[in-house]
C-alpha atoms as a printed R data frame, in Angstrom:
    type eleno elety resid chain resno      x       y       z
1   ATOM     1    CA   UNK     A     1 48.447 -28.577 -30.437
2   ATOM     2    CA   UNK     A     2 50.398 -28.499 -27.429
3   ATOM     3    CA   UNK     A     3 48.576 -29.615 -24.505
4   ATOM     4    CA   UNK     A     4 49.675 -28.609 -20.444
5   ATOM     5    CA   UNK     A     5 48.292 -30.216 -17.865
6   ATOM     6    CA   UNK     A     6 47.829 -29.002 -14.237
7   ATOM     7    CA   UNK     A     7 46.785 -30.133 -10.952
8   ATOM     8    CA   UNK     A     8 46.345 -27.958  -7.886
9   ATOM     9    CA   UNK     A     9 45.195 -30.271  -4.893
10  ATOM    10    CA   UNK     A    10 43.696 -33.304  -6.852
11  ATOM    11    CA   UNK     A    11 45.504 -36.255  -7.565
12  ATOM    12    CA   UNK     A    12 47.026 -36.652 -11.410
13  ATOM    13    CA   UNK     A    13 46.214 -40.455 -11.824
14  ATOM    14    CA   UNK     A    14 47.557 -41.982 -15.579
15  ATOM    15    CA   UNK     A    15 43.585 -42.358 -15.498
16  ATOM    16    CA   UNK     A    16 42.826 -38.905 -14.762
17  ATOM    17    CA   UNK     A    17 46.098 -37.953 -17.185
18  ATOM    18    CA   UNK     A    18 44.566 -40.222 -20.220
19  ATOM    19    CA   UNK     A    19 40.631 -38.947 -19.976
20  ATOM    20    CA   UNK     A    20 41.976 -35.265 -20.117
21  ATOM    21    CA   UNK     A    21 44.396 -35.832 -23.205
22  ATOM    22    CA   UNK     A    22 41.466 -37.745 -25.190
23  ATOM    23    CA   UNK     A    23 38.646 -35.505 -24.211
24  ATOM    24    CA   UNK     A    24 41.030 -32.244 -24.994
25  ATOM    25    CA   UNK     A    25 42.134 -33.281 -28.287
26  ATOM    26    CA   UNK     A    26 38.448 -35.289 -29.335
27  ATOM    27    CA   UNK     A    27 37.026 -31.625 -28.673
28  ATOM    28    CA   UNK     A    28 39.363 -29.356 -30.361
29  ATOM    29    CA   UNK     A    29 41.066 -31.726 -32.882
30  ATOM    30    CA   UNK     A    30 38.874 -31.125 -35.912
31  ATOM    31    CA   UNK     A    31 39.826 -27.110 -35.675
32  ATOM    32    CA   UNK     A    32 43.563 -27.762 -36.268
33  ATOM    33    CA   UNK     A    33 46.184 -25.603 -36.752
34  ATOM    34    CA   UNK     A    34 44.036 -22.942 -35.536
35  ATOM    35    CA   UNK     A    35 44.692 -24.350 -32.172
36  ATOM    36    CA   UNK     A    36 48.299 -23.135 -30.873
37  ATOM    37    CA   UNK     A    37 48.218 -24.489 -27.054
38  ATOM    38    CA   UNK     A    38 45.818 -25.346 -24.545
39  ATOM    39    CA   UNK     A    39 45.985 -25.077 -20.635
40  ATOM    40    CA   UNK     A    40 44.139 -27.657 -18.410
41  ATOM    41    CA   UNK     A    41 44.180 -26.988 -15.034
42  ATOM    42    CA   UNK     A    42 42.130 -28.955 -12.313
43  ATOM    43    CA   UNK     A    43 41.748 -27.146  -9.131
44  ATOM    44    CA   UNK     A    44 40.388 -28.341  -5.597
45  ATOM    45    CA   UNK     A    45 38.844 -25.059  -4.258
46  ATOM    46    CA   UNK     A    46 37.985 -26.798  -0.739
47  ATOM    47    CA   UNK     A    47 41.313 -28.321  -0.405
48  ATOM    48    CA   UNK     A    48 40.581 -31.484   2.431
49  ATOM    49    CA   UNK     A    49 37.561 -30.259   3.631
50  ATOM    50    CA   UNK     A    50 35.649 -31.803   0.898
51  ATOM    51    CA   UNK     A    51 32.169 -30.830   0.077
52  ATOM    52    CA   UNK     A    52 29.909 -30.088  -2.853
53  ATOM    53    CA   UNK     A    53 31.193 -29.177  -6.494
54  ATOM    54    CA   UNK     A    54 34.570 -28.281  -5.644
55  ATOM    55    CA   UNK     A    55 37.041 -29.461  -8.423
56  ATOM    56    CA   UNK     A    56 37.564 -26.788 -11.330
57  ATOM    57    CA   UNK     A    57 38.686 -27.650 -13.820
58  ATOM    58    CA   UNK     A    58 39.195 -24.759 -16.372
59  ATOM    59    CA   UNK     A    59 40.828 -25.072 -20.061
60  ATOM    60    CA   UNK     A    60 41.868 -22.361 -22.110
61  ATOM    61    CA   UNK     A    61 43.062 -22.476 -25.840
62  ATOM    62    CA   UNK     A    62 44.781 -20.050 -27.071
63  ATOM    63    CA   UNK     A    63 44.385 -20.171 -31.177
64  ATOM    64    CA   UNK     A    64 46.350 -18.784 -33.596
65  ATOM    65    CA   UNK     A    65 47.165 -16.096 -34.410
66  ATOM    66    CA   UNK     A    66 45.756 -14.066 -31.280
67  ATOM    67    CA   UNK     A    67 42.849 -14.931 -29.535
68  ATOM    68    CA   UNK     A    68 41.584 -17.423 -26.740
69  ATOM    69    CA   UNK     A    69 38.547 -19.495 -25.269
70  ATOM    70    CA   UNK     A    70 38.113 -19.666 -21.638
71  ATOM    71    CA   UNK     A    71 35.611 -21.929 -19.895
72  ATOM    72    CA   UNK     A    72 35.751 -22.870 -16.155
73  ATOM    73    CA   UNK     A    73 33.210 -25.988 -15.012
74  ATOM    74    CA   UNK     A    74 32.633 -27.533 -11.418
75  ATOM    75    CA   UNK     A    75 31.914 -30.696 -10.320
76  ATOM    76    CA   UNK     A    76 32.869 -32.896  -7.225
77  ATOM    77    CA   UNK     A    77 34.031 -35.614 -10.157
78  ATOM    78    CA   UNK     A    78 37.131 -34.392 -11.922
79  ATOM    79    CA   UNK     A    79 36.285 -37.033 -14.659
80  ATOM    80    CA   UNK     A    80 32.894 -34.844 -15.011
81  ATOM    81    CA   UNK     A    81 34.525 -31.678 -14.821
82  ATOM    82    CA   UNK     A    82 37.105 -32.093 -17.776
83  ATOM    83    CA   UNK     A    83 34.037 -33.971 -20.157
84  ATOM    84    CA   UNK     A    84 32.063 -31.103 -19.655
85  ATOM    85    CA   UNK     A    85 34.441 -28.729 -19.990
86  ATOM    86    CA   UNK     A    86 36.071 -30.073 -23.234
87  ATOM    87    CA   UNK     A    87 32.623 -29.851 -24.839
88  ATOM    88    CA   UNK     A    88 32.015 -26.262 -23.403
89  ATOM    89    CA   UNK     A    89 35.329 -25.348 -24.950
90  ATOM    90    CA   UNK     A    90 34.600 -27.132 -28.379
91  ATOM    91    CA   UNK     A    91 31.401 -25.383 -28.765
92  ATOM    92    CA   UNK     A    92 33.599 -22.229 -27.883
93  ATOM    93    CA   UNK     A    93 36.027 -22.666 -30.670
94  ATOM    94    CA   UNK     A    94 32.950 -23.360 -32.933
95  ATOM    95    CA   UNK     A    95 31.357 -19.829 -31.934
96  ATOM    96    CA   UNK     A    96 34.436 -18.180 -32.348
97  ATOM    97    CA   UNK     A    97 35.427 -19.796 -35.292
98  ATOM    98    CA   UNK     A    98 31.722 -18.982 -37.171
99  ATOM    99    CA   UNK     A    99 32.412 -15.247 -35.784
100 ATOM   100    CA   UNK     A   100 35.722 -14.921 -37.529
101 ATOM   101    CA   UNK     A   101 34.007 -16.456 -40.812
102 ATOM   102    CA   UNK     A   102 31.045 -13.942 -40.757
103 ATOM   103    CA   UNK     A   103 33.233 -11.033 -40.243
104 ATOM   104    CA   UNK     A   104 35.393 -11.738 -43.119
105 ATOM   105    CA   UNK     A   105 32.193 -12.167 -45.357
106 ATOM   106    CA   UNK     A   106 31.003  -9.058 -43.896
107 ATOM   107    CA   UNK     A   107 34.095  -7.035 -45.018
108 ATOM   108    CA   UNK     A   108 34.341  -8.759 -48.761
């Protein structure tokens, strides 16, 4: 699993670095090879102004061999954003993974 990392307007601490690597890969580790590459980007929407929930931090995985979870979460932690985003994404995978299983049932 390749994993790319992005900050727009929040500062990329080796903190902030570390929590995202071992949340991302605690979440979607156990689902392998189906995983190709996933995109972490943590956004400040209200730049300096500050204010309310306003880092995004949004993760897509794109799995193999041509399909992708999306999930967006807000928080005015970044630490809290990417924790409950990883687990929004893992239980993403999980759906899509049990809707891949049933339809191959379904057509044997």
């Amino acid at each position: 699993m390749r994993l790319d990392l992005r900050a727009h307007g929040v500062a990329l601490t080796d903190d902030l670095r570390d929590h995202v690597e071992k949340r991302v890969r605690f979440a979607l580790g156990r689902f392998g090879d189906r995983v190709r590459e996933v995109r972490v980007s943590l956004t400040d929407l209200n730049g300096p102004r500050g204010g309310g929930d306003d880092i995004r931090c949004s993760i897509h995985a794109r799995l193999a061999p041509s399909s992708s979870v999306l999930v967006e979460q807000r928080s005015a932690d970044p630490f809290a954003a990417v924790a409950r985003a990883s687990d929004r994404v893992a239980r993403g995978m999980r759906r899509h993974v049990n809707r891949v299983q049933a339809q191959r049932r379904r057509r044997a």
